[in-house]
N, C-alpha and C positions, 0 to 999 in steps of 0.2 A: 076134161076129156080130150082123146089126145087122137084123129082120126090120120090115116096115110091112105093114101094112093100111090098106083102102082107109082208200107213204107217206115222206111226208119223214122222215130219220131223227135224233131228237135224241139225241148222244151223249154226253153228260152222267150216268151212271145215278144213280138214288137209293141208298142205305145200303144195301145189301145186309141181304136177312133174314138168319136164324141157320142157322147149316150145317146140311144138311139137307132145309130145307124147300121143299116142289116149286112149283111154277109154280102151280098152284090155290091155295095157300096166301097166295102175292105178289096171285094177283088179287084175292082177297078183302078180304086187307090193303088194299089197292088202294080199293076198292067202299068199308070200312068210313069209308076217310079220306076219301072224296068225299061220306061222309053218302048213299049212293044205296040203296036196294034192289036183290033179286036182277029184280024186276019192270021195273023204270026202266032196269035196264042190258039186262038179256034185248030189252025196246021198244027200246032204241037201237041193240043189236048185230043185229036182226033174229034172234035164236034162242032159243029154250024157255025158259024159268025151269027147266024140269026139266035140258035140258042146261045151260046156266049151271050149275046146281047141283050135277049130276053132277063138272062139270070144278073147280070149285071143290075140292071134297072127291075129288080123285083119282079118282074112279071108272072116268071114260071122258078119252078124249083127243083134244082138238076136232083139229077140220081147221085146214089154213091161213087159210085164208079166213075161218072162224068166231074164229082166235084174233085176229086182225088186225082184224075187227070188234068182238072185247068189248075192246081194249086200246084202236080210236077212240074208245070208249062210255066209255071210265074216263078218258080223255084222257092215254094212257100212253103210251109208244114200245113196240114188244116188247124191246126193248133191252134195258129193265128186268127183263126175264125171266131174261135172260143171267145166270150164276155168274160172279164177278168172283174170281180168285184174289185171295188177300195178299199173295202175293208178286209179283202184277202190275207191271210198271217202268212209267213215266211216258215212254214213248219214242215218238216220232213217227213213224218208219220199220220197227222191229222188233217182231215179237210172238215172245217165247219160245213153244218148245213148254209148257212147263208153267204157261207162263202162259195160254192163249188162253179168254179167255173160253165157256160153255158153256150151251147150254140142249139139257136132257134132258126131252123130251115122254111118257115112261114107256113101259114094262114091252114095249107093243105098238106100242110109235112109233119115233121116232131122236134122233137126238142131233146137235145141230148145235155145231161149233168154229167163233170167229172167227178166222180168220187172221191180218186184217190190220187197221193200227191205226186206231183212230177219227178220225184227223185225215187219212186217206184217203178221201174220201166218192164221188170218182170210181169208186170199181168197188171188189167185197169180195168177198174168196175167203172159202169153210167148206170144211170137213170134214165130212159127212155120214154117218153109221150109220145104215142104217133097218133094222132089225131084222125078221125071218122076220113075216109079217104087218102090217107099220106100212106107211104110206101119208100122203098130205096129203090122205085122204078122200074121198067120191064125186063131190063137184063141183069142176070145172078155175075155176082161177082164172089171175089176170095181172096185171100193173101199169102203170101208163098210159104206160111209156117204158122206153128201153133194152135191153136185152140179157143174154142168159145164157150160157153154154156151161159144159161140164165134159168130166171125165173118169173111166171108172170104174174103179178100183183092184182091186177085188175083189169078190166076189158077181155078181148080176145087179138091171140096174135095170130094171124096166116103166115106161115113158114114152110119154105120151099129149099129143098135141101137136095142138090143133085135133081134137079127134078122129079122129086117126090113133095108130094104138099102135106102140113098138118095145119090143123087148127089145134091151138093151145089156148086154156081158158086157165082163170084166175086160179093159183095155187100148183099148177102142171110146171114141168121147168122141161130142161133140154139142153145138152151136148153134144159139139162134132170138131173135127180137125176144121183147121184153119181152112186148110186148101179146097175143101170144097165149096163147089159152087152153091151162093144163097141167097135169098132177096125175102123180104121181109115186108108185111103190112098191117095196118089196123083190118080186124074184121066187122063189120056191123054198127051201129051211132054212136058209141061207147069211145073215146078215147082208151085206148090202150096203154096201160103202166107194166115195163119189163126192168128188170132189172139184169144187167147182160156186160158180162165179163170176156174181157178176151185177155188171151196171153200167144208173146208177149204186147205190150202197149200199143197203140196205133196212133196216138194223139199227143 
């Protein structure tokens, strides 16, 4: 039931860190090999040294928008965020299940799968988990082109579209341009599973 009210991506990743270690750990890494401060990135990405440094060291778990700004500041793709299986194949058209690449925004966030392969840059399906309280944080964001839709598997998803909200429940899907403003969350105890396509790629 469906209710309303009123960057380029380079896919190439770096050496993968050591199993394990989270996405604050990569930026840091990150930060340290650009020679920058937490101060010079924080001024670049437009956000706190406190948050920078919260996310850094696991604490808190930025929004969309705040991660997408420290990774232009470090001059990284998010990509590099991504878990690269070992057993990943080299194939142009197929992504195993066990292989899809994965980035886990922690404990109160989601976890996003790549589907599809990096030599697809026209449009890229994930896999979505947003867990009982995770979100892409309080301010809507968008990308200068293209398009989204999905579908949702399971749980419920809250979606906020220009400042209009839905709740979408299991089997409901959903479509808009890129450019609009959006932000996205799990609604209620339930882990939410979406399945969400954008075009073109962002990762």
């Amino acid at each position: 039931m469906v209710s309303s009210s009123s960057s380029a991506a380079l896919k190439t990743p770096e050496p993968a860190p050591a199993e394990g270690e989270s996405f604050g750990v990569r930026l840091r890494q990150r930060r340290k090999v650009r020679g920058m401060s937490l101060k010079e990135v924080a001024e670049r990405a437009e956000v706190s040294i406190g948050l920078l440094s919260q996310i850094e060291r696991g604490l808190t778990m930025p929004s969309v928008r705040s991660l997408g700004a420290i990774c232009r500041a470090l001059d990284m793709p998010v990509a590099w965020l991504f878990d690269m299986p070992d057993e990943a194949e080299d194939n142009a058209l197929v992504v195993r299940r066990h292989a899809r690449r994965v980035l886990d925004l922690g404990a109160k966030g989601m976890i996003k799968e790549l589907m599809t392969p990096d030599s697809c840059t026209g449009i890229q399906m994930m896999r979505l988990i947003i867990r009982p309280g995770g979100s892409t944080g309080e301010a809507p964001y968008n990308h200068p082109q293209g398009a989204k839709c999905g579908t949702v598997l399971s749980g419920t998803l809250g979606l906020e579209v220009d400042g209009d909200t839905y709740s979408i429940g299991a089997g409901d899907s959903f479509a808009f341009e890129a450019t609009r403003l959006i932000r996205f969350w799990c609604e209620g105890n339930q882990e939410a599973e979406i399945l969400w396509i954008v075009s073109p790629a962002v990762y």
